[in-house]
C-alpha positions in Angstrom: 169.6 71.2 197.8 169.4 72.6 194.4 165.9 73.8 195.2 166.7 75.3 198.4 169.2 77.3 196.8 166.7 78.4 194.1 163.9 78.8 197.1 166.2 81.4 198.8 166.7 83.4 195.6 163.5 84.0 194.6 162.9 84.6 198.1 165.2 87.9 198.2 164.1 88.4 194.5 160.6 88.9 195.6 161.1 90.8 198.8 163.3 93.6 196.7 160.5 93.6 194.1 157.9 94.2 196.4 159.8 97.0 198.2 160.8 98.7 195.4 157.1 98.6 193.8 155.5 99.8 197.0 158.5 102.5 197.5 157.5 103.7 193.9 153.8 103.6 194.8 154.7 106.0 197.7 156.6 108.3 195.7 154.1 108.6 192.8 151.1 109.4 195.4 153.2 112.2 196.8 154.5 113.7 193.5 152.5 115.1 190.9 148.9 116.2 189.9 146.1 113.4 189.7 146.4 113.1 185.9 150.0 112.5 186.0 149.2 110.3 189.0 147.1 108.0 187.2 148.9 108.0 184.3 152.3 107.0 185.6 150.4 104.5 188.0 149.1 102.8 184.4 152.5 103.0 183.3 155.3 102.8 185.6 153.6 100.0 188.2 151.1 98.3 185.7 147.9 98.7 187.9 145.1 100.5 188.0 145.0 102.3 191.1 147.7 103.6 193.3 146.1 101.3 195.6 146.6 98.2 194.2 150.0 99.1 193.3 151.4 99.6 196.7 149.1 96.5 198.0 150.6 95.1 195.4 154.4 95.3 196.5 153.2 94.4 200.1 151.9 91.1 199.0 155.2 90.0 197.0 157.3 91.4 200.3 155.3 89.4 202.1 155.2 85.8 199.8 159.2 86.7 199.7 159.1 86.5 203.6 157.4 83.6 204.0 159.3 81.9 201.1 162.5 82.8 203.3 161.0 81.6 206.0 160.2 78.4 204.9 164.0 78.0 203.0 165.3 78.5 206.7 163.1 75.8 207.8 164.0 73.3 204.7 167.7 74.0 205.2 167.4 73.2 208.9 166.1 69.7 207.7 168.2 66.4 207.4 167.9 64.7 204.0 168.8 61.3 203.7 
């Protein structure tokens, strides 16, 4: 149970994570010049492209769906 628990934790964790680094993605590609573009990607998101940085957020808000997805399934199981 104690892993369940934990499972649905990082679950959230990693959908917030994901949205919040794709969010940022989004606002970076839509403010400032291509210099400062690239240099608060490096920065700010850790990537090297804008690119990866926003594919980046939609893989973790993905893994945290399926995590979830899989706690709901583990929690509807019967331990003995």
């Amino acid at each position: 149970m104690f892993f369940i628990r934990c499972g649905g934790l990082v679950a959230w964790l990693l959908i917030v994570v994901g949205l919040l680094r794709a969010a940022l993605g989004v606002y970076v590609a839509f403010s400032g010049t291509p210099i400062e573009m690239a240099v608060s990607v490096a920065r700010m998101l850790g990537a090297a492209t804008l690119t990866e940085a926003i594919l980046g957020g939609l893989a973790l808000f993905a893994a945290g769906i399926v995590l979830g997805l899989l706690v709901q399934i583990a929690k509807g199981v019967k331990f003995d």
